[in-house]
C-alpha positions as MATLAB code, in Angstrom:
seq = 'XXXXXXXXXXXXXXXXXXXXXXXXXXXXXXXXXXXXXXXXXXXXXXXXXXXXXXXXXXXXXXXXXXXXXXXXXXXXXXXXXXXXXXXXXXXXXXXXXXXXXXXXXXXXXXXXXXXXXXXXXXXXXXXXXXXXXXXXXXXXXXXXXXXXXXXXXXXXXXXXXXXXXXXXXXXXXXXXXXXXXXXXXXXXXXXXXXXXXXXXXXXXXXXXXXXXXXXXXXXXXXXXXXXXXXXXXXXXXXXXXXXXXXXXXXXXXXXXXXXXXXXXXXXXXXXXXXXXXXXXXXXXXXXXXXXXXXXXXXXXXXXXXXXXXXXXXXXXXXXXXXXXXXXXXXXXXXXXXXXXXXXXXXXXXXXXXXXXXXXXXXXXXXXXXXXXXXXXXXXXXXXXXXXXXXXXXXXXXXXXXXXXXXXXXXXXXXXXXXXXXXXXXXXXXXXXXXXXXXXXXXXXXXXXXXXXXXXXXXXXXXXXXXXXXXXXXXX';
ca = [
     133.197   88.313  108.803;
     132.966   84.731  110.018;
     129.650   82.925  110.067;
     128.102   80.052  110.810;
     129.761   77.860  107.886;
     133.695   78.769  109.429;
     132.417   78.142  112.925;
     131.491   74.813  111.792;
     135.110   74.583  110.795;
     136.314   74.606  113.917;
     133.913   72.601  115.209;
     136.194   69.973  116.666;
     138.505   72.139  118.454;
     135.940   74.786  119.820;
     133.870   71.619  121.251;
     136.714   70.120  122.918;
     137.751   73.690  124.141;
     134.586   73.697  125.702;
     134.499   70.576  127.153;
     137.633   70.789  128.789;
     136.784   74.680  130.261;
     133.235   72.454  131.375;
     135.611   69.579  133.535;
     137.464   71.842  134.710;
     135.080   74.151  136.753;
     132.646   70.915  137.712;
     135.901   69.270  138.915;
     137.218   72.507  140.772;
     133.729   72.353  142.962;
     134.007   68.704  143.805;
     135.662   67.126  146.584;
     138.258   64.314  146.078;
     136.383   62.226  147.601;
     133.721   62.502  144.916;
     135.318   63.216  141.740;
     135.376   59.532  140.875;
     131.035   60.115  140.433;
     132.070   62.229  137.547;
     133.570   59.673  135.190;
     130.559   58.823  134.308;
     129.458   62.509  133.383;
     132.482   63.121  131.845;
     132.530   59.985  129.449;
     129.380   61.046  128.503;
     130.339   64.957  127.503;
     133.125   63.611  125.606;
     130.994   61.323  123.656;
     129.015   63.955  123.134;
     131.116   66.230  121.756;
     132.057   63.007  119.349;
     128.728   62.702  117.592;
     128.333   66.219  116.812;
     132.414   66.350  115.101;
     130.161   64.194  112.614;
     128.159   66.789  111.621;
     128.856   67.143  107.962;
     130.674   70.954  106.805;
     131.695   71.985  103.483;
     135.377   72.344  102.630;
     137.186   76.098  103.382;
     140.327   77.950  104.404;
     140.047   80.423  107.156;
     142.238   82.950  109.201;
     144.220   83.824  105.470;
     145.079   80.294  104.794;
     146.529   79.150  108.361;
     143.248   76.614  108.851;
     142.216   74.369  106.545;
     138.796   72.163  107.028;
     137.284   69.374  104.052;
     135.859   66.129  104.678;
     139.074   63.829  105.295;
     140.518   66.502  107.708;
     137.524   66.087  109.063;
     137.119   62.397  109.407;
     140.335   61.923  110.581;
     139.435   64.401  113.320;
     136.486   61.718  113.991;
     138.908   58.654  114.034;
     141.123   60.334  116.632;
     137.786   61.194  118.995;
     136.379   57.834  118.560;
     140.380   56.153  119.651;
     140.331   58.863  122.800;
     136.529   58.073  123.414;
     137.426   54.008  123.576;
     140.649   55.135  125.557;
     137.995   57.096  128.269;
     136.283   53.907  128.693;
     139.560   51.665  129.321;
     140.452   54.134  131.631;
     137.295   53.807  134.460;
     138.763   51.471  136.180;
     142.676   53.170  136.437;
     140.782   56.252  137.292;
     139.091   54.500  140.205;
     142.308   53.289  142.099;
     142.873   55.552  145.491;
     145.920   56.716  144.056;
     144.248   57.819  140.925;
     140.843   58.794  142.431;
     142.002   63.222  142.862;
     142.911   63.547  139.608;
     140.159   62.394  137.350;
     139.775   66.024  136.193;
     143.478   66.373  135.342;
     142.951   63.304  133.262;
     140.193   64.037  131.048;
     141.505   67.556  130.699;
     145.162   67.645  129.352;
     143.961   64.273  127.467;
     141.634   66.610  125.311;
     144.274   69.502  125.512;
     146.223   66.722  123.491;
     143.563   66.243  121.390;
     142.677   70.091  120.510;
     146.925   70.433  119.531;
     146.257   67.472  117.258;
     143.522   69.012  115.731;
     145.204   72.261  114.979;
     147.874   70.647  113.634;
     146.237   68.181  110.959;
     144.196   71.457  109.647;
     147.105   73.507  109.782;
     147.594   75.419  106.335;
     151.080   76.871  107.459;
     153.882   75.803  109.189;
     153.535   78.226  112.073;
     150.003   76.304  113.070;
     151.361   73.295  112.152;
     154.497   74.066  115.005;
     152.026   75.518  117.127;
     149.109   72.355  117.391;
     152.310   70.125  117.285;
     153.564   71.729  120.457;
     150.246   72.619  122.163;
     149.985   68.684  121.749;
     153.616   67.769  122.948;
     153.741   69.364  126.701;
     150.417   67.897  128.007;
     151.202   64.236  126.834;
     154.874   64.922  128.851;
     152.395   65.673  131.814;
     150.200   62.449  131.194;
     152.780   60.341  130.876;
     154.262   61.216  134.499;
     150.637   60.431  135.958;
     151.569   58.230  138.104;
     154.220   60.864  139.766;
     154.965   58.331  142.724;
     155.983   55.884  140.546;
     159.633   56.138  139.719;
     159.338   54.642  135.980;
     156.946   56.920  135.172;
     158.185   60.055  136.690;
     161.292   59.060  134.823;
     159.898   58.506  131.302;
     157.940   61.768  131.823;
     161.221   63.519  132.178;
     162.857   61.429  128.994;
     159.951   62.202  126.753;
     159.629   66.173  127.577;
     163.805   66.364  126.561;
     164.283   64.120  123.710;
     160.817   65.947  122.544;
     162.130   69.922  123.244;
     165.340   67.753  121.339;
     162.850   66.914  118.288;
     160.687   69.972  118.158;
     164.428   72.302  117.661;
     165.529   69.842  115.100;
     161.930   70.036  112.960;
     161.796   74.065  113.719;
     165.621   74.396  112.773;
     164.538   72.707  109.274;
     161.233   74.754  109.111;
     163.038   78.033  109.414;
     165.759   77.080  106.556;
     162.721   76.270  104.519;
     161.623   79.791  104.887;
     165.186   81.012  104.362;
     164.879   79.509  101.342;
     161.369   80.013  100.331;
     160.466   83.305  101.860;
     157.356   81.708  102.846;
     155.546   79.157  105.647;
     152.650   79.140  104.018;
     152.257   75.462  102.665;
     150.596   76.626   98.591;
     153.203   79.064   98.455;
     156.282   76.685   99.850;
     155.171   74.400   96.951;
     155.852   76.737   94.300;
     158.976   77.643   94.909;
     160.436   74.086   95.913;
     163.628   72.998   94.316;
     166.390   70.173   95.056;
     168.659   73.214   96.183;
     171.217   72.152   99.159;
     169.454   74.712  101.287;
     165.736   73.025  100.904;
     167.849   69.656  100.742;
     169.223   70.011  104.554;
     165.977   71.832  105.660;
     164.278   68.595  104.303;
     166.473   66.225  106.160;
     165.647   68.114  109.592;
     162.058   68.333  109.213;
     161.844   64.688  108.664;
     164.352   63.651  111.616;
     161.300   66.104  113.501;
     158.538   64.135  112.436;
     160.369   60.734  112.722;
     160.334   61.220  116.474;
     156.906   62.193  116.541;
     156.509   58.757  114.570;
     158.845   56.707  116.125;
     160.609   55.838  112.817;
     164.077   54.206  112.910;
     166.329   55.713  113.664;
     164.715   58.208  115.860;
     162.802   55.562  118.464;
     164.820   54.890  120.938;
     162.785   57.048  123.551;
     159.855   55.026  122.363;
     159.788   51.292  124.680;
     161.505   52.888  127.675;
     158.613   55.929  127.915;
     155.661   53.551  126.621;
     157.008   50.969  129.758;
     156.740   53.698  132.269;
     153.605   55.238  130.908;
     150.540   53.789  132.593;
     149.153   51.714  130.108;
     145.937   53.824  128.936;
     148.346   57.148  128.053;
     150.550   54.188  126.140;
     147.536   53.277  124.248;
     147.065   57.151  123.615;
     150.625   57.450  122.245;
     150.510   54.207  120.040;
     147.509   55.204  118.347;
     146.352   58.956  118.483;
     149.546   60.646  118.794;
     151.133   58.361  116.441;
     148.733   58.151  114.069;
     148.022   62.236  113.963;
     151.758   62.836  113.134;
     151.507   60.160  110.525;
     148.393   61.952  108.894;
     149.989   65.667  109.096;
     153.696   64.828  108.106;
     151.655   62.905  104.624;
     150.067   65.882  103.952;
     153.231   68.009  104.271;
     155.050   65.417  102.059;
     152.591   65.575   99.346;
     151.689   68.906   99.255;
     154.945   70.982   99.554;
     157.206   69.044   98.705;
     155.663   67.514   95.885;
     158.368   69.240   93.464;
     161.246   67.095   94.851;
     159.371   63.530   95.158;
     162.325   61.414   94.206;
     164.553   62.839   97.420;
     162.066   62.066   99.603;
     160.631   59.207   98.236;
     164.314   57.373   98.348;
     164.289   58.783  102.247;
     161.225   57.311  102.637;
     162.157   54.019  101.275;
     165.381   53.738  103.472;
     163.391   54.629  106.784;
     160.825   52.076  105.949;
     162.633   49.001  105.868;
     164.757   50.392  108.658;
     161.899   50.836  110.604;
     160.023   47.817  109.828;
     162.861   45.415  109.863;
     164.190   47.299  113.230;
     160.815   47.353  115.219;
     160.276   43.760  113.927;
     163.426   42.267  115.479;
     163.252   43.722  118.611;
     159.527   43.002  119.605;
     161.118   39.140  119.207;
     163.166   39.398  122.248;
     160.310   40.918  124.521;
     158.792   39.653  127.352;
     156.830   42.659  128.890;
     153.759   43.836  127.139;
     154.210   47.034  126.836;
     157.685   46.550  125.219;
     156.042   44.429  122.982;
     153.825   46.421  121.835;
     156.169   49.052  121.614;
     158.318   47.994  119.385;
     154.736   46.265  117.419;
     153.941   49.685  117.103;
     157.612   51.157  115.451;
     157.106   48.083  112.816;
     153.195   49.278  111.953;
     155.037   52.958  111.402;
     157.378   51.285  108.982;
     154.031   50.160  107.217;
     152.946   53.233  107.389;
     155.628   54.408  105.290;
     154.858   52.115  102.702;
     151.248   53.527  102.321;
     152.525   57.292  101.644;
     155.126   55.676   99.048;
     151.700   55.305   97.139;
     151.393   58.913   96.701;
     148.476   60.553   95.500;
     144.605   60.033   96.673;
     145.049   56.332   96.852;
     148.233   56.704   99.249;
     146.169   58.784  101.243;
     143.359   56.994  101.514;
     145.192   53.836  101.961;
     146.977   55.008  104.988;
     144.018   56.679  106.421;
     142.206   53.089  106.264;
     145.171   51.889  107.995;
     144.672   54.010  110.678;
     141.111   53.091  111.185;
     141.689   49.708  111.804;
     144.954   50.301  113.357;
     142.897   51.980  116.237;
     140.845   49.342  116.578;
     143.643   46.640  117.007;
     146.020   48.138  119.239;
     143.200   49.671  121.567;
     141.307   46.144  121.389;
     144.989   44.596  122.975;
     145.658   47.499  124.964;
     143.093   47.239  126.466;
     143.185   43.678  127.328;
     146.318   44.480  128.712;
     145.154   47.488  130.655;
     142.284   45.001  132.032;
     144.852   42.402  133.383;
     147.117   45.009  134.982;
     144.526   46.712  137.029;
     143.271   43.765  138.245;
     146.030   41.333  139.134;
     149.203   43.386  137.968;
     150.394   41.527  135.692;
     152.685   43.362  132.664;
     154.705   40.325  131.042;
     153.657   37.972  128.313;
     154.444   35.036  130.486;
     151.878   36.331  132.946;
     149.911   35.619  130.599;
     150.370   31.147  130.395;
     146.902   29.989  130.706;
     144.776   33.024  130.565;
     142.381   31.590  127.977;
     141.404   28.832  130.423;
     139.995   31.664  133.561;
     139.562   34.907  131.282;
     138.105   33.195  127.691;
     136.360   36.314  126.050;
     139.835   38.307  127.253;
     141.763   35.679  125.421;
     139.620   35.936  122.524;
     139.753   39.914  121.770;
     143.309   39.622  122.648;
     143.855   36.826  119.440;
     141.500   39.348  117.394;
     143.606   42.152  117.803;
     147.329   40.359  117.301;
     145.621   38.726  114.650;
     144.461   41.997  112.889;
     148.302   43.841  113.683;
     150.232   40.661  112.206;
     147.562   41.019  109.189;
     146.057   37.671  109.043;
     142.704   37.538  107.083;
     139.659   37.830  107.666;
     140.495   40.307  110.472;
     140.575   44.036  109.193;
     144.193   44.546  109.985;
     144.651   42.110  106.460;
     142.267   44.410  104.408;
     144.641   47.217  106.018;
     147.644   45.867  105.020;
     146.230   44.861  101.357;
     145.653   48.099  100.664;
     148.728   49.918  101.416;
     150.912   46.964   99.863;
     148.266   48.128   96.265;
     149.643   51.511   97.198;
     153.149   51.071   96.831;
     152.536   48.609   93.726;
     151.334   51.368   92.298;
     154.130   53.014   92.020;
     155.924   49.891   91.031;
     157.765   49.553   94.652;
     157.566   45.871   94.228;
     160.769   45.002   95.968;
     159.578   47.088   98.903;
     156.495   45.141   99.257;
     158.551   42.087   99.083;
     160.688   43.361  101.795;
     157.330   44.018  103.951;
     155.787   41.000  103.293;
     159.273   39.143  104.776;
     158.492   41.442  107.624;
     155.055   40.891  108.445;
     156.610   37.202  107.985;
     158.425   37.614  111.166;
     156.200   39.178  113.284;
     153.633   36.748  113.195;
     156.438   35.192  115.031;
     156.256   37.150  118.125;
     152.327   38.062  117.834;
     151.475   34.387  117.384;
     153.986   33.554  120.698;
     151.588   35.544  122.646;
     148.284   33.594  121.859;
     150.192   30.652  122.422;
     150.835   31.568  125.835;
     147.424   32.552  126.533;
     145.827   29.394  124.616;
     148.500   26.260  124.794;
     151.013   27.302  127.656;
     150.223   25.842  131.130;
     149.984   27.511  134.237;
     149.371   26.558  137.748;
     148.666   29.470  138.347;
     146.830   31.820  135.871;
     145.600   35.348  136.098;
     142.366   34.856  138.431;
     139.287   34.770  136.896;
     137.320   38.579  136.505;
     134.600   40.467  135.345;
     135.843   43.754  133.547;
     133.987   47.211  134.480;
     131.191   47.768  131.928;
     133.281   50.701  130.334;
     135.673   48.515  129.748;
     133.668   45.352  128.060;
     132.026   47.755  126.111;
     135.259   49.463  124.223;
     136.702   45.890  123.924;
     133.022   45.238  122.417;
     133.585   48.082  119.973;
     137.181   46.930  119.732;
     135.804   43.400  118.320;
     133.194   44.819  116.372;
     135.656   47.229  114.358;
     137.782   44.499  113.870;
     136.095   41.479  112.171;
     133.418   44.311  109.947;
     135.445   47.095  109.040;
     137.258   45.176  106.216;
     134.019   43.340  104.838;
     132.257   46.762  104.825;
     133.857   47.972  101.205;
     131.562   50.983  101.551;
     134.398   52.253  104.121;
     137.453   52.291  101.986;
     135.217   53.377   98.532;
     134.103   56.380  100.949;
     137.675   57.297  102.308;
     139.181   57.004   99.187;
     136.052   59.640   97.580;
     137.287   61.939   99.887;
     140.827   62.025   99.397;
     140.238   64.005   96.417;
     139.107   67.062   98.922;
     142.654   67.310   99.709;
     144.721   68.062   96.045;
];
């Protein structure tokens, strides 16, 4: 019998079950006309159903082993509400355009439908919960990603991202189901005991990664990534940069680690390949870009590559490394999505030439916008330096000292592309700038958070001591 301790398990996904079965009846009783009144009641049910995710609960395995819950599941569950909460608040004023102003409901709800897959999936014990949140996850972001439907580009990249997906998910299910072939097993503790370097586990390996590499946008498996991100509307591209990315980062370490911790030198040598592929190959191309989201794109595909280089670390301090990562990762791509999400909606402008003399009629703009390039590129005292610091210690750790060589070359170049930005916004002239304009106060106040996370999280030690404390829960 389940009590109160398992219910408090779940608390994450039954909340956000709850909240979306709650917008969904308010918004069925409203008129269109009105439903842009509720943004303000929904923001606040979401954040809501934030603070209480922090309620502390023990660690424990229910429904025989499928669902897993111990504090870093459950943190991590808390750094993907508090990215979707600061993506809710970007997201007033794209919710208030006519166009938008029906379907604020259909917004907020397959956004947490998202969320609740992701959930599943990074407490998943099995790989038949693991396909399951992965998929419950996959359709609705298909769905958000075609939001503007009247919009050719983003009708379009809907349709590209729900086929190369269905392409990804029979890939990572074909390798799943030679792993049990092989195993007899999808139960992650038992897959781990009877993991060997046979051909069979080999091959069933080699698809489940090409799955998650998708899912991750690792070369070579990112091609979809700058074409849907361009025709996304800019909030859901936030959304897939950071939550969706970084969820599929945080489940496929755990899978690594955990079951197939018997043949860590094949995948570690996979690993290595992929991450100078990926770095090197997002690195290059975010030099040639001139429209934002492109850029960030392909910023994005190099941060996975970094990525990479945290799980090389193995163990508790890989873990906790990338975790950190994360943290301020969410805080530095939101903080210049949003930025970017601020311009758009107000004067339309998507390239980085647009942006020639924005510091002069949008200063504070300009300013979080430096913070969070500043913070991706990894230039101290920004947190995105105290990120990077730590996953480079990582990797030393296993002496992958050529590796971090390799990534420091890389991080090298993109302060290249990241720096050519802030010069446009702070020594490029313009005649004619984006206007000067106030933001919404949802908006100032993420970019606020945004700022804050950015220049405290990596003088706050406490943070990384704490994540790192509870990275034991998880071996």
């Amino acid at each position: 019998m389940m009590d109160f301790r398992y219910i408090l398990l779940m608390r994450h996904e039954l909340l956000l079950v709850l909240a979306a079965i709650i917008i969904l009846i308010v918004d069925l009783f409203t008129s269109n006309g009105k439903k842009t009144n509720l943004i303000k009641f929904f923001l606040s049910l979401f954040a809501l159903v934030m603070f209480i995710g922090f309620i502390p609960a023990k660690s424990g395995i229910i429904f025989g082993g499928a669902f897993h819950g111990n504090p870093l599941i459950g943190f991590f569950k808390n750094i993907l509400n508090l990215a979707v909460m600061i993506i809710f608040l970007q997201s007033d004023g794209y919710l208030r355009k006519s166009e938008n102003s029906g379907k604020v409901g259909e917004f907020f709800v397959l956004i947490i439908l998202t969320l609740v897959g992701m959930d599943f999936m990074i407490s998943s014990g099995d790989f038949l919960t693991f396909f399951i949140g992965l998929e419950t996850a996959s359709i609705p972001i298909a769905g958000l990603v075609a939001f503007d439907r009247y919009k050719r580009r983003s009708a379009e990249a809907g349709v590209k991202l729900i086929l190369l997906s269905a392409i990804s998910s029979g890939i990572l299910l074909f390798g799943l189901s030679l792993i049990y072939g092989a195993t007899g097993s999808i139960y992650f503790s038992d897959i781990a005991e009877h993991i060997t370097a046979s051909p069979l586990i080999i091959l069933g390996f080699i698809f489940f990664v090409s799955g998650m590499g998708f899912k991750i946008s690792l070369v070579p498996f990112h091609l979809w990534t700058a074409d849907v991100y361009e025709g996304a509307p800019m909030n859901i591209t936030a959304y897939l940069s950071v939550v969706s990315k970084g969820a599929a980062a945080f489940i496929f370490t755990i899978i690594i680690y955990k079951v197939f911790k018997n043949i860590t030198g094949i995948w570690e040598t996979a690993l290595y390949t992929l991450s100078i592929l990926t770095m090197t190959v997002g690195n290059l191309f975010a030099l040639r870009q001139d429209n934002i989201k492109r850029f960030l794109a392909f910023s994005s595909i190099a941060q996975a590559g970094f990525i990479l280089l945290g799980i090389m670390g193995t163990g508790s301090l890989g873990m906790g490394s990338l975790v950190y990562f994360i943290l301020i990762y969410v805080f530095s791509n939101l903080g210049a999505f949003g930025v970017a999400s601020a311009i758009y909606n107000e004067s339309g402008v998507e390239s980085i030439s647009g942006y020639n003399g924005l510091y002069s009629t949008n200063p504070r703009l300009s300013l979080v916008m430096m913070l969070s390039l500043f913070s991706l590129a990894g230039i101290p005292p920004v947190a995105g330096f105290f990120g990077k610091f730590f996953l480079f210690t990582s990797a030393g750790s296993q002496g992958y000292f050529i590796l971090i060589l390799i990534a420091v070359l890389n991080a090298t170049v993109s302060l290249y592309y990241y720096l050519g930005v802030v010069r446009a916004m702070f020594i490029n002239k313009n005649d004619n700038p984006v206007p000067s304009f106030r933001s919404s106060n949802t908006m100032r106040i993420s970019l606020l958070l945004c700022g804050a996370g950015l220049l405290f999280i990596g003088f706050v030690g406490g943070i990384f001591e704490y994540i790192l404390s509870i990275s034991h829960t998880l071996f």
